[in-house]
PDB file with SEQRES, HELIX, SHEET and CRYST1 records, atoms N, CA, C and O in Angstrom:
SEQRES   1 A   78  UNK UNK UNK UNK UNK UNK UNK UNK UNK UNK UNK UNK UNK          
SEQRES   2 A   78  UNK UNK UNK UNK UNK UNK UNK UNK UNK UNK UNK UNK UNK          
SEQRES   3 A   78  UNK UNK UNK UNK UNK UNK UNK UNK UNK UNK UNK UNK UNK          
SEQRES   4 A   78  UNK UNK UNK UNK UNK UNK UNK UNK UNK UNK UNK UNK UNK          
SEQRES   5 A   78  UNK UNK UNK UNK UNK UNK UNK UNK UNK UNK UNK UNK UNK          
SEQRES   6 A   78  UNK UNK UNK UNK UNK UNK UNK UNK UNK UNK UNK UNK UNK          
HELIX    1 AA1 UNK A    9  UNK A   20  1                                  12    
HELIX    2 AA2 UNK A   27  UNK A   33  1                                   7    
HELIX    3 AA3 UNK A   39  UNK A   49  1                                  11    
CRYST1    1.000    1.000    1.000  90.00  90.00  90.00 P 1           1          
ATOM      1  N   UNK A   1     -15.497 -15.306   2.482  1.00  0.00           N  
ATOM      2  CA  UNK A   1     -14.143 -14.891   2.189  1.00  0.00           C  
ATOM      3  C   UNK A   1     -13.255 -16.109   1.964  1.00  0.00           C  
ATOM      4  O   UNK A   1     -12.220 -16.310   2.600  1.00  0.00           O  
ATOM      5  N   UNK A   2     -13.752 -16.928   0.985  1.00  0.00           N  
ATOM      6  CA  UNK A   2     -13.030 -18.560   0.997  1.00  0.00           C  
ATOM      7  C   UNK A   2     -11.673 -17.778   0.155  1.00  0.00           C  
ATOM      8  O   UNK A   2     -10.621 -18.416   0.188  1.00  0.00           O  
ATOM      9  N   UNK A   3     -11.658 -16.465  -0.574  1.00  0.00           N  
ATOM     10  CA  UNK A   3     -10.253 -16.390  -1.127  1.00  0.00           C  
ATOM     11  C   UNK A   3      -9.207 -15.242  -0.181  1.00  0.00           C  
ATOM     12  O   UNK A   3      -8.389 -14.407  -0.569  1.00  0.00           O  
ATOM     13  N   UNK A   4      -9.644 -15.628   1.151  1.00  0.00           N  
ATOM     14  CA  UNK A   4      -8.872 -14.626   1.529  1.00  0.00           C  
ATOM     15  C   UNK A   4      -7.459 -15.494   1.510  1.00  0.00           C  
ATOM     16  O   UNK A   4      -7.087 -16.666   1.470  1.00  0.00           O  
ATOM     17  N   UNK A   5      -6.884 -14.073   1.570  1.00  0.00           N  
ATOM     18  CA  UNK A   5      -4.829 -15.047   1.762  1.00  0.00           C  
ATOM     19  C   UNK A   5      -4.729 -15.112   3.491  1.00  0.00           C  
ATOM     20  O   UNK A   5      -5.332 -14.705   4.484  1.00  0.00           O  
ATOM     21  N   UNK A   6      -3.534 -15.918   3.110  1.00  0.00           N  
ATOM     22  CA  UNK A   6      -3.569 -16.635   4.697  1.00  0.00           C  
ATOM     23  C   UNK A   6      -2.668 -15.647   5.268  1.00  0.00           C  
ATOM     24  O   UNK A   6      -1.699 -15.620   4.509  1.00  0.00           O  
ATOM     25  N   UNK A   7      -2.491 -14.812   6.227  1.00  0.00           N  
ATOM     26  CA  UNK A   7      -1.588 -13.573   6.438  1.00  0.00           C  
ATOM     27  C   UNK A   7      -0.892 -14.045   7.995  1.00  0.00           C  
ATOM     28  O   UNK A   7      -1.581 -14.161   9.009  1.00  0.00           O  
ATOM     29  N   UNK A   8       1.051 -14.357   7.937  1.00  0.00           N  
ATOM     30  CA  UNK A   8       0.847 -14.356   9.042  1.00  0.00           C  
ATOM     31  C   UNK A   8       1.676 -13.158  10.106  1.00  0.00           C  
ATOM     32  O   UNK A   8       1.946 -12.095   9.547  1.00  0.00           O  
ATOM     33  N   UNK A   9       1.993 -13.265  11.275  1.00  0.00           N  
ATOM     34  CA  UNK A   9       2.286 -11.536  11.792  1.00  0.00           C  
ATOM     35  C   UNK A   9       3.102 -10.825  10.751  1.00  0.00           C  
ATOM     36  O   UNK A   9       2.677  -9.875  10.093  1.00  0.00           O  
ATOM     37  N   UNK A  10       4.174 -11.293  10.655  1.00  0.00           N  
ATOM     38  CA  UNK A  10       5.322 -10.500   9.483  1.00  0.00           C  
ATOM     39  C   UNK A  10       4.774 -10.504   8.645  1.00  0.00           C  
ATOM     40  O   UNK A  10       5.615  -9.933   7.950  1.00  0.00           O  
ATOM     41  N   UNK A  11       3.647 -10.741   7.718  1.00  0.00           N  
ATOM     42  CA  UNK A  11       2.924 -10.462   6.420  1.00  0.00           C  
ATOM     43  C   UNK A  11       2.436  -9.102   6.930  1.00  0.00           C  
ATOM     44  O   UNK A  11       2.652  -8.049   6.329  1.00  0.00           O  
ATOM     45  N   UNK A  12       1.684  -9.212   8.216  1.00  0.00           N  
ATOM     46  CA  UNK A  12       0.419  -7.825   8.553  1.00  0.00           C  
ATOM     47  C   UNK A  12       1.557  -6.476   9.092  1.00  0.00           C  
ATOM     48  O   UNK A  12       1.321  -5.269   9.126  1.00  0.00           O  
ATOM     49  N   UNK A  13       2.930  -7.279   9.505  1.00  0.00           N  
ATOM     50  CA  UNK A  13       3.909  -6.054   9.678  1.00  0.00           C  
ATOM     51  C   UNK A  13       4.717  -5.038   8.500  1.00  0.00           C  
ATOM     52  O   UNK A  13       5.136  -3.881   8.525  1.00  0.00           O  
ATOM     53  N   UNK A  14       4.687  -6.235   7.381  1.00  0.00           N  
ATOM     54  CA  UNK A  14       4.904  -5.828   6.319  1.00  0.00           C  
ATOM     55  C   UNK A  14       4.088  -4.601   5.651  1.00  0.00           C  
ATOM     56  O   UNK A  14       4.539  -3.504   5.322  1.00  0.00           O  
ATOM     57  N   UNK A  15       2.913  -5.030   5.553  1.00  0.00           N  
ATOM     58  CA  UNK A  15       1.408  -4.582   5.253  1.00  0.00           C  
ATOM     59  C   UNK A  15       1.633  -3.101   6.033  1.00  0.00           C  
ATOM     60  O   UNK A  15       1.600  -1.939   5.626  1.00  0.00           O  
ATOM     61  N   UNK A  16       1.853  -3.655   7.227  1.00  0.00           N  
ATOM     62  CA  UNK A  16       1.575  -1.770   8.083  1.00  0.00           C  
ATOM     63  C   UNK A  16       2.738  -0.783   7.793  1.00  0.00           C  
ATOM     64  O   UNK A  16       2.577   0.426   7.623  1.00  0.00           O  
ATOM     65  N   UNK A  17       4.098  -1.530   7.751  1.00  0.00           N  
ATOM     66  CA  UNK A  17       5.114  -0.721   6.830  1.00  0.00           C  
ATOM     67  C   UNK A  17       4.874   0.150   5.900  1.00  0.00           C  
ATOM     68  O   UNK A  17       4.638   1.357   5.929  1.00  0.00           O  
ATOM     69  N   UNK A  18       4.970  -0.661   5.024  1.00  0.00           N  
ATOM     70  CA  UNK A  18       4.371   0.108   3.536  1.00  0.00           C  
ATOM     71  C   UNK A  18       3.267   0.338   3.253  1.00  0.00           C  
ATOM     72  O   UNK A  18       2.970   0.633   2.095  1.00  0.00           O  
ATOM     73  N   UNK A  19       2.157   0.248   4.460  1.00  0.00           N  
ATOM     74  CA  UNK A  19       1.435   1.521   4.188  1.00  0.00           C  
ATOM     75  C   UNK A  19       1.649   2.783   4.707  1.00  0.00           C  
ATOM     76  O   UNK A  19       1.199   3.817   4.213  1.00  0.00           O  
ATOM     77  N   UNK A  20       2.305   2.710   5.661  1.00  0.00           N  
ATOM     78  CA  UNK A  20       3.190   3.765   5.826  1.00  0.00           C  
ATOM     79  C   UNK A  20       4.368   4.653   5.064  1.00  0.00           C  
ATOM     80  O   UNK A  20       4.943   5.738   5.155  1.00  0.00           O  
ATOM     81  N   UNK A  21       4.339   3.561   4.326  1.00  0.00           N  
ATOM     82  CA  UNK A  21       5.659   4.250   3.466  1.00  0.00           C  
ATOM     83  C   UNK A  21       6.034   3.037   2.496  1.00  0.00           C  
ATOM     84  O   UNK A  21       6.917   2.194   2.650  1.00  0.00           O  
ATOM     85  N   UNK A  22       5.156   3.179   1.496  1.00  0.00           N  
ATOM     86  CA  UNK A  22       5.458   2.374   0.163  1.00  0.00           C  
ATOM     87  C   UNK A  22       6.327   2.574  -0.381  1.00  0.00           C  
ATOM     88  O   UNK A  22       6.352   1.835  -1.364  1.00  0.00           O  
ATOM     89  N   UNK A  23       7.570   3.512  -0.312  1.00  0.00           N  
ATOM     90  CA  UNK A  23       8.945   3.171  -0.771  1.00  0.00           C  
ATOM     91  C   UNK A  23      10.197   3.121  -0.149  1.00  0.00           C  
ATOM     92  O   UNK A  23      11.267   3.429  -0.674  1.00  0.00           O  
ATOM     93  N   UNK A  24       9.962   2.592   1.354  1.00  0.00           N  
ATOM     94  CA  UNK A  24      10.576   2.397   2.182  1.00  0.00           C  
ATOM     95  C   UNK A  24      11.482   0.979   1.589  1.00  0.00           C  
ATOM     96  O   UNK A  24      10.798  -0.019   1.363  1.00  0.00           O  
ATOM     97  N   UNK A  25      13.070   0.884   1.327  1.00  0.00           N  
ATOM     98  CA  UNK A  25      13.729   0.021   0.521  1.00  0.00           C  
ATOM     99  C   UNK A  25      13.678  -1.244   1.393  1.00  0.00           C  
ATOM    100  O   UNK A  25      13.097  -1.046   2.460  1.00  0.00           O  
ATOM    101  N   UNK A  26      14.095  -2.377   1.227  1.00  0.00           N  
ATOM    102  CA  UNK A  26      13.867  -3.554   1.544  1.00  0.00           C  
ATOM    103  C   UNK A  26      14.649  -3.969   2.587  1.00  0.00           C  
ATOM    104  O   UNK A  26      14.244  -4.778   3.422  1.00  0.00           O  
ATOM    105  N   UNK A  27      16.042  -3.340   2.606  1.00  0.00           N  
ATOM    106  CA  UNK A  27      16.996  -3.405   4.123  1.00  0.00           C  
ATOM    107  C   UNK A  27      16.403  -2.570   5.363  1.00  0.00           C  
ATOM    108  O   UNK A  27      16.660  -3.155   6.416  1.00  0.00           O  
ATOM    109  N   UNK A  28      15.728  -1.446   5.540  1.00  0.00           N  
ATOM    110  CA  UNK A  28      14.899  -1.171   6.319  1.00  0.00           C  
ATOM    111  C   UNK A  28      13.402  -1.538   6.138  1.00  0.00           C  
ATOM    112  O   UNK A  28      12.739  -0.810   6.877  1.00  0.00           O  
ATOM    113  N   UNK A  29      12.662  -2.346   5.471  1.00  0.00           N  
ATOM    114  CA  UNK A  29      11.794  -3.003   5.784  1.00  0.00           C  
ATOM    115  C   UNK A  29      12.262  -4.075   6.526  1.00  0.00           C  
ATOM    116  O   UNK A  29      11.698  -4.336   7.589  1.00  0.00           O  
ATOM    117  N   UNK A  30      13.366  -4.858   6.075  1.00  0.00           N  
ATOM    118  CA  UNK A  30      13.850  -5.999   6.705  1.00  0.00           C  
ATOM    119  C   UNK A  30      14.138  -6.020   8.480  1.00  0.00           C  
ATOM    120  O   UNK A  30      13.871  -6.837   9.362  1.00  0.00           O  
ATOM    121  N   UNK A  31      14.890  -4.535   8.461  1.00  0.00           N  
ATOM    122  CA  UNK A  31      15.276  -4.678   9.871  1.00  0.00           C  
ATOM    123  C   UNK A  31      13.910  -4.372  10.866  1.00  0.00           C  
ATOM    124  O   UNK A  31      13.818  -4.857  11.993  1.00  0.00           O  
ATOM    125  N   UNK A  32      12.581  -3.241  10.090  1.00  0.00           N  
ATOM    126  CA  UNK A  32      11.627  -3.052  11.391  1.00  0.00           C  
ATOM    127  C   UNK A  32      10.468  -4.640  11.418  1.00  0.00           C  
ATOM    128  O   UNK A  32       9.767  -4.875  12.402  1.00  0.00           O  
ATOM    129  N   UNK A  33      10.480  -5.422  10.355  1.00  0.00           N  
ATOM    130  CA  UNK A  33      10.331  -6.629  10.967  1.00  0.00           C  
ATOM    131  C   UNK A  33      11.088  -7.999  11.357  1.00  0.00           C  
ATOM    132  O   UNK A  33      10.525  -9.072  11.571  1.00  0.00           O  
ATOM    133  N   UNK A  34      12.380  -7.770  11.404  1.00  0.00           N  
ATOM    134  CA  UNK A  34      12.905  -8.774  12.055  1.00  0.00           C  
ATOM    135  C   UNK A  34      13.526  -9.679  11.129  1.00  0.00           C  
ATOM    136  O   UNK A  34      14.148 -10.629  11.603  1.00  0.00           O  
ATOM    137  N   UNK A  35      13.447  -9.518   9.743  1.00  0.00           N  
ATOM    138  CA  UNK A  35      13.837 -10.967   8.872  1.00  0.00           C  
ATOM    139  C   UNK A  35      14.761 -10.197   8.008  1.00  0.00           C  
ATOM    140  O   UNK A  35      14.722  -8.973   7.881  1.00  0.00           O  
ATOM    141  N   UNK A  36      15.665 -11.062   7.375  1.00  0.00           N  
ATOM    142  CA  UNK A  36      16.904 -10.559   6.422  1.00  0.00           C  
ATOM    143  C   UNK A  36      16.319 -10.099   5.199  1.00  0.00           C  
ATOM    144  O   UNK A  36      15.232 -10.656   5.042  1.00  0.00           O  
ATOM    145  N   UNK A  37      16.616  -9.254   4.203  1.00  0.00           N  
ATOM    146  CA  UNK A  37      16.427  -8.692   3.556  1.00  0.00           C  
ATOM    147  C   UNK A  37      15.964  -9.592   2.109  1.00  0.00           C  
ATOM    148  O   UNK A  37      15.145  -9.171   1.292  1.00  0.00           O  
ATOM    149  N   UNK A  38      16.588 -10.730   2.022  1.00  0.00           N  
ATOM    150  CA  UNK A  38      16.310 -11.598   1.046  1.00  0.00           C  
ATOM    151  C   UNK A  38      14.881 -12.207   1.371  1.00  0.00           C  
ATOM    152  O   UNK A  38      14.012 -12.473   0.541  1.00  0.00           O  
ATOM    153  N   UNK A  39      14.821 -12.355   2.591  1.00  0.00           N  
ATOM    154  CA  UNK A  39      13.673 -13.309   2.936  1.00  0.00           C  
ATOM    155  C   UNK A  39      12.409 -12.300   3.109  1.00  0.00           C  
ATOM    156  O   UNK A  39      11.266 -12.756   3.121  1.00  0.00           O  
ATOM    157  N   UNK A  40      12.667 -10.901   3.243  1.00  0.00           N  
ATOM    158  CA  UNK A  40      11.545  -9.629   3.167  1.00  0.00           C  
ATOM    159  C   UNK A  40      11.594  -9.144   2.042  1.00  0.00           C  
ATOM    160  O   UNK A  40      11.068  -8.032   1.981  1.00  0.00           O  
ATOM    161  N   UNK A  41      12.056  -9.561   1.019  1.00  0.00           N  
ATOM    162  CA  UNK A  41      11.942  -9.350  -0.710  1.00  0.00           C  
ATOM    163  C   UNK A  41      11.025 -10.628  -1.000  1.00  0.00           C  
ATOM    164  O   UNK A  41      10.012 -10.424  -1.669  1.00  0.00           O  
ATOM    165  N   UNK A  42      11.318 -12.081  -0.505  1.00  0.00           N  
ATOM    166  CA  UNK A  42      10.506 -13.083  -1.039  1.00  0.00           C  
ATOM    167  C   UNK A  42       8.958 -12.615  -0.556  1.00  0.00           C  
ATOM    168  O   UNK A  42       7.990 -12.716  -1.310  1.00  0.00           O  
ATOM    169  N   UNK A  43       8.876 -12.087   0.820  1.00  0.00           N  
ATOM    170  CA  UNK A  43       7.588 -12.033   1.089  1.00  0.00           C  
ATOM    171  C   UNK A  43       6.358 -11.426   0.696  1.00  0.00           C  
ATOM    172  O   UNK A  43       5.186 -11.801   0.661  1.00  0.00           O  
ATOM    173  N   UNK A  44       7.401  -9.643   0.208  1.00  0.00           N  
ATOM    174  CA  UNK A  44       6.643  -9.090  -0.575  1.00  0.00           C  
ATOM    175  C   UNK A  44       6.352  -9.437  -1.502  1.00  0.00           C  
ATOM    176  O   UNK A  44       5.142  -9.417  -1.731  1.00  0.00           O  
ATOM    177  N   UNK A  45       7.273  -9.946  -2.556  1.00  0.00           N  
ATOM    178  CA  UNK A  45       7.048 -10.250  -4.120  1.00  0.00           C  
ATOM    179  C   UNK A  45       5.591 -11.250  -4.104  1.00  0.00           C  
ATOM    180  O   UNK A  45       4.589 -11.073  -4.797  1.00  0.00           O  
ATOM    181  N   UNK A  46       5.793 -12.172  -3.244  1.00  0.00           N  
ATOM    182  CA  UNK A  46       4.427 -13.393  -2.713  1.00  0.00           C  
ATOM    183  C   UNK A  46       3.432 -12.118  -2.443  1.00  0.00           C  
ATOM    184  O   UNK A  46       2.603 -11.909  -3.329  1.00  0.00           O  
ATOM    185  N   UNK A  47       3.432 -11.460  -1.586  1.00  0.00           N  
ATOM    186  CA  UNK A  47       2.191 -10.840  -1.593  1.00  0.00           C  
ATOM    187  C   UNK A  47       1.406  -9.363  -2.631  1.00  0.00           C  
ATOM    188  O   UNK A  47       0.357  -8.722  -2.685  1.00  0.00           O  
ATOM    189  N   UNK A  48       3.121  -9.460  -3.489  1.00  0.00           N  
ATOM    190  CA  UNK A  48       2.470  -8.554  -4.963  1.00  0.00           C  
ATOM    191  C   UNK A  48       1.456  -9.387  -5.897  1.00  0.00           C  
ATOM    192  O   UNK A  48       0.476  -9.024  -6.549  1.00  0.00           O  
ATOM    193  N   UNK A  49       2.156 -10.829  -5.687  1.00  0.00           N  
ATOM    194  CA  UNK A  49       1.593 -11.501  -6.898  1.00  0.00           C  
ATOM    195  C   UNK A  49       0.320 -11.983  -6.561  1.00  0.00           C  
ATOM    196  O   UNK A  49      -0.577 -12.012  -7.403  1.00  0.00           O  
ATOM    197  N   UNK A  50       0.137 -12.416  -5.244  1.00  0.00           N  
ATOM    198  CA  UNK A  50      -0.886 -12.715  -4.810  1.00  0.00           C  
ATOM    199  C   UNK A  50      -2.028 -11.890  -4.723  1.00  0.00           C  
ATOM    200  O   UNK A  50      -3.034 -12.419  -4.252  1.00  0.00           O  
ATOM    201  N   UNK A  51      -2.080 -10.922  -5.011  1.00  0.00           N  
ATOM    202  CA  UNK A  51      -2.948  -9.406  -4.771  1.00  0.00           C  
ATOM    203  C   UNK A  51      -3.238  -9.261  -3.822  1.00  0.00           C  
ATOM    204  O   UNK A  51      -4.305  -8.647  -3.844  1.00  0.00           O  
ATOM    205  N   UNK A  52      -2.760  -9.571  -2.325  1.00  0.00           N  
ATOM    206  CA  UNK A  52      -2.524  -8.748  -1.314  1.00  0.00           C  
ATOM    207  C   UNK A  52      -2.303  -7.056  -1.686  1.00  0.00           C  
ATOM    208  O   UNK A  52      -3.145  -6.222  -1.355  1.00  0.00           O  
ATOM    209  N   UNK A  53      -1.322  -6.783  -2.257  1.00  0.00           N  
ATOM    210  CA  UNK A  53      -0.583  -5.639  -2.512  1.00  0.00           C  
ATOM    211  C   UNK A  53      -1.011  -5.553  -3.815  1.00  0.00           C  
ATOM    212  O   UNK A  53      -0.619  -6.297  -4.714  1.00  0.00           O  
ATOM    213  N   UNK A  54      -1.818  -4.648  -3.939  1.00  0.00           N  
ATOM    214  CA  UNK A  54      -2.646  -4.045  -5.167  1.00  0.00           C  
ATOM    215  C   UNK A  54      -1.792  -3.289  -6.714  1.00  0.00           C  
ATOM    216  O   UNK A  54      -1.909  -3.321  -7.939  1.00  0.00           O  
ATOM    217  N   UNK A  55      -0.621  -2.428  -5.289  1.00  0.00           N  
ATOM    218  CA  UNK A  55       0.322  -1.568  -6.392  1.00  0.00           C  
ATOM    219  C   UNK A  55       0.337  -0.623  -5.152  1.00  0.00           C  
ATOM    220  O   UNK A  55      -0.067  -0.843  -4.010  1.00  0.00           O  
ATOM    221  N   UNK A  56       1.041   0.731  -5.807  1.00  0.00           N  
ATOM    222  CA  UNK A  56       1.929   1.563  -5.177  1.00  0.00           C  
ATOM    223  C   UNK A  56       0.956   2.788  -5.749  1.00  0.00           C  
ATOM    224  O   UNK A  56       0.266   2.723  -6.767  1.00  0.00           O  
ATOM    225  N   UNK A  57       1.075   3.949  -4.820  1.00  0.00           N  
ATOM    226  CA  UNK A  57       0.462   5.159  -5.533  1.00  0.00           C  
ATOM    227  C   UNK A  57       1.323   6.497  -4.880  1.00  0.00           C  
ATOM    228  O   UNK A  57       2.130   6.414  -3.953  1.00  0.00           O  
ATOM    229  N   UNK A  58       0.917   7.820  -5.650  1.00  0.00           N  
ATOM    230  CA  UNK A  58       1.618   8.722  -4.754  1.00  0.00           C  
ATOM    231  C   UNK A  58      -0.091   9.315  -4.375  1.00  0.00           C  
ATOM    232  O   UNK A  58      -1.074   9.286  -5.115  1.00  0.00           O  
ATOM    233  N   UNK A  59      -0.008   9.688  -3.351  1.00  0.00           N  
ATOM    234  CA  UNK A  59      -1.169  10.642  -3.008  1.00  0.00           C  
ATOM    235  C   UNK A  59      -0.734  12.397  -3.027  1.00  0.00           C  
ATOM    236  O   UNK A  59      -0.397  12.994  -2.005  1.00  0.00           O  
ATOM    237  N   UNK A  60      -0.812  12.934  -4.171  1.00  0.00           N  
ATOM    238  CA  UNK A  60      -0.880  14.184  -4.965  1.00  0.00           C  
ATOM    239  C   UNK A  60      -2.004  15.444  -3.706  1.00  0.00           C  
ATOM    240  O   UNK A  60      -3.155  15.388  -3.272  1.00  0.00           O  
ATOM    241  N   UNK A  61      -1.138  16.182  -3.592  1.00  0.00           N  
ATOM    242  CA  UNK A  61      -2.332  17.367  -2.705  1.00  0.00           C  
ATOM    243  C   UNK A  61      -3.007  18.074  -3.571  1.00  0.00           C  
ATOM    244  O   UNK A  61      -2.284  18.604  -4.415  1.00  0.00           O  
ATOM    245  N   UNK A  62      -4.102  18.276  -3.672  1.00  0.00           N  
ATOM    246  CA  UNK A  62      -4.573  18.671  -4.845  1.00  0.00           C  
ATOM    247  C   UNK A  62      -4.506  20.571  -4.665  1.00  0.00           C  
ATOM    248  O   UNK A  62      -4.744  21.243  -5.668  1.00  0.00           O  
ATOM    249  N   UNK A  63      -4.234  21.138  -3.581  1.00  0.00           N  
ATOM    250  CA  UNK A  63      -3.751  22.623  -3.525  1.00  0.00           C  
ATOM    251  C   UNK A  63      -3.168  22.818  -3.803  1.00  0.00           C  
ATOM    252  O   UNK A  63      -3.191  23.981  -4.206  1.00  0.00           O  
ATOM    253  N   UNK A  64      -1.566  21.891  -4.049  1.00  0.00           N  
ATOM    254  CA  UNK A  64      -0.547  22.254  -4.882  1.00  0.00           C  
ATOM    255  C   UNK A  64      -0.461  22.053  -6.442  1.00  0.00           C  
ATOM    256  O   UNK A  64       0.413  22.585  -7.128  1.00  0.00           O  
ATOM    257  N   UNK A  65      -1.388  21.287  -6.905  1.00  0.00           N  
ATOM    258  CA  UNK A  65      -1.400  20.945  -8.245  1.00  0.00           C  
ATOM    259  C   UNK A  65      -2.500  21.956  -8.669  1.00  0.00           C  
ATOM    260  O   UNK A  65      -2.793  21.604  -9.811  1.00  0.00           O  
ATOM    261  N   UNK A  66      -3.401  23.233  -8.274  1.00  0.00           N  
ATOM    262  CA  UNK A  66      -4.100  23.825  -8.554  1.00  0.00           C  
ATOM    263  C   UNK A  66      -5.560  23.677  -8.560  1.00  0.00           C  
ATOM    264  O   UNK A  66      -6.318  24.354  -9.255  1.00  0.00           O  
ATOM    265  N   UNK A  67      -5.969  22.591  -7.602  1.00  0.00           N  
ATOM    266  CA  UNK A  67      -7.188  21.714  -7.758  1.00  0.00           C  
ATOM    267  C   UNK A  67      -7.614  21.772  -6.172  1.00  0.00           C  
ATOM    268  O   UNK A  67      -7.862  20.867  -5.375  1.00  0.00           O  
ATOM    269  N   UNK A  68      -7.599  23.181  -6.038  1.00  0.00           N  
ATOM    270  CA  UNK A  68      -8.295  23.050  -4.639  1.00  0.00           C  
ATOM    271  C   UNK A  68      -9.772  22.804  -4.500  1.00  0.00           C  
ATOM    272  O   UNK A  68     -10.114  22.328  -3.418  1.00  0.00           O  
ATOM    273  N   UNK A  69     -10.499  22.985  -5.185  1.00  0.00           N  
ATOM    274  CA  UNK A  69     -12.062  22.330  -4.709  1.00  0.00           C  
ATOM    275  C   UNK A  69     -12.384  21.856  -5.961  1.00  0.00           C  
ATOM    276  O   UNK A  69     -12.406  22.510  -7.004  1.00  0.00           O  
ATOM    277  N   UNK A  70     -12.664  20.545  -5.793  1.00  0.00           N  
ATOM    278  CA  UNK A  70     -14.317  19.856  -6.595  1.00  0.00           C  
ATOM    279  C   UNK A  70     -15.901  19.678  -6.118  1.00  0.00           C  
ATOM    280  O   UNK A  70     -16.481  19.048  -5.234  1.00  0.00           O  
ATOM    281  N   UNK A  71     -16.144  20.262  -6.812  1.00  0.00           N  
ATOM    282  CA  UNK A  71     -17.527  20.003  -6.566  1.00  0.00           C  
ATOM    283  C   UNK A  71     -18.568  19.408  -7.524  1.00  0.00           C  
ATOM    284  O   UNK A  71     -18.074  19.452  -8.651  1.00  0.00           O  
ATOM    285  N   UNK A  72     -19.662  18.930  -7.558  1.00  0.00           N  
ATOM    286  CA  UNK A  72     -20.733  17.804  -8.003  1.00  0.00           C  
ATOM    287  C   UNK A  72     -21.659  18.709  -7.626  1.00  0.00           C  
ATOM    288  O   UNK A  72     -21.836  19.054  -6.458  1.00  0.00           O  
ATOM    289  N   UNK A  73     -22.499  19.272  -8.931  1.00  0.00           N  
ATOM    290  CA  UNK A  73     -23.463  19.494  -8.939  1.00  0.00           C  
ATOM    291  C   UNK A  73     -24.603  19.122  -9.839  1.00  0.00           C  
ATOM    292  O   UNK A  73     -24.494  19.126 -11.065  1.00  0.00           O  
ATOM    293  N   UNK A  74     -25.775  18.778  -9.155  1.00  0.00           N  
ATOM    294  CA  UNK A  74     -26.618  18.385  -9.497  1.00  0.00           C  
ATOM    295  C   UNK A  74     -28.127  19.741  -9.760  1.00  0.00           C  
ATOM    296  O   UNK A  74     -28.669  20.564  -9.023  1.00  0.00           O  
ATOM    297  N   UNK A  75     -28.256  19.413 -10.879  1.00  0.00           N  
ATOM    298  CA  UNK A  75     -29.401  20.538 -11.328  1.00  0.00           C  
ATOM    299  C   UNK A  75     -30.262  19.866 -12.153  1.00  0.00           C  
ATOM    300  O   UNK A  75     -29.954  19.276 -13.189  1.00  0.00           O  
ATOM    301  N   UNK A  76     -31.884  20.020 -11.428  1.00  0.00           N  
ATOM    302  CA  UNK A  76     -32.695  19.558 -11.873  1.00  0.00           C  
ATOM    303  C   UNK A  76     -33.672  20.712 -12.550  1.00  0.00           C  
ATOM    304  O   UNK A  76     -33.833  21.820 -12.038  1.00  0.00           O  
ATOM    305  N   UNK A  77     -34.345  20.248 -13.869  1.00  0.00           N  
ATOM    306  CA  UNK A  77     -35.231  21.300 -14.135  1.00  0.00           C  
ATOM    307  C   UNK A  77     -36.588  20.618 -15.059  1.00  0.00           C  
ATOM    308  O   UNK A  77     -36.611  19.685 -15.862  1.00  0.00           O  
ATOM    309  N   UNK A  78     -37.656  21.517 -14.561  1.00  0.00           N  
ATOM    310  CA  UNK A  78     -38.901  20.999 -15.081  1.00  0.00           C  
ATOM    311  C   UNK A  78     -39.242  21.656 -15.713  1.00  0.00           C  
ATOM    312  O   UNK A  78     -40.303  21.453 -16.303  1.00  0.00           O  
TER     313      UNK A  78                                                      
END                                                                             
């Protein structure tokens, strides 16, 4: 793992934030880890670019969008 990024607590607090809530705005990210809002905008942006932070997604229920079961089937014939 020679490319891992160097992460330090407020990076991994950041990290547990918004995975909790990836559109949680930057003045309450700022205040549940402790640093001003300018300086918890620099950190993220560093860890967008860095690919720490991959991107943002919504996670869609698929019962409400009409997609309650998938299934994979496999059929073999001789």
């Amino acid at each position: 793992m020679e490319n891992a990024e160097q992460l330090d607590a407020i990076d991994r607090r950041i990290l547990r934030a918004l995975q909790s809530d990836g559109r949680m705005i930057y003045d309450a990210l700022a205040t549940q880890v402790s640093l001003s809002p300018s300086a918890t905008l620099r950190r993220v942006k560093r860890l967008e670019e860095s690919g720490v932070i991959a991107g943002y997604v919504a996670i869609v229920s698929p019962e409400r969008v009409g997609l309650g079961l998938t299934a994979y089937i496999n059929v073999r014939l001789e």
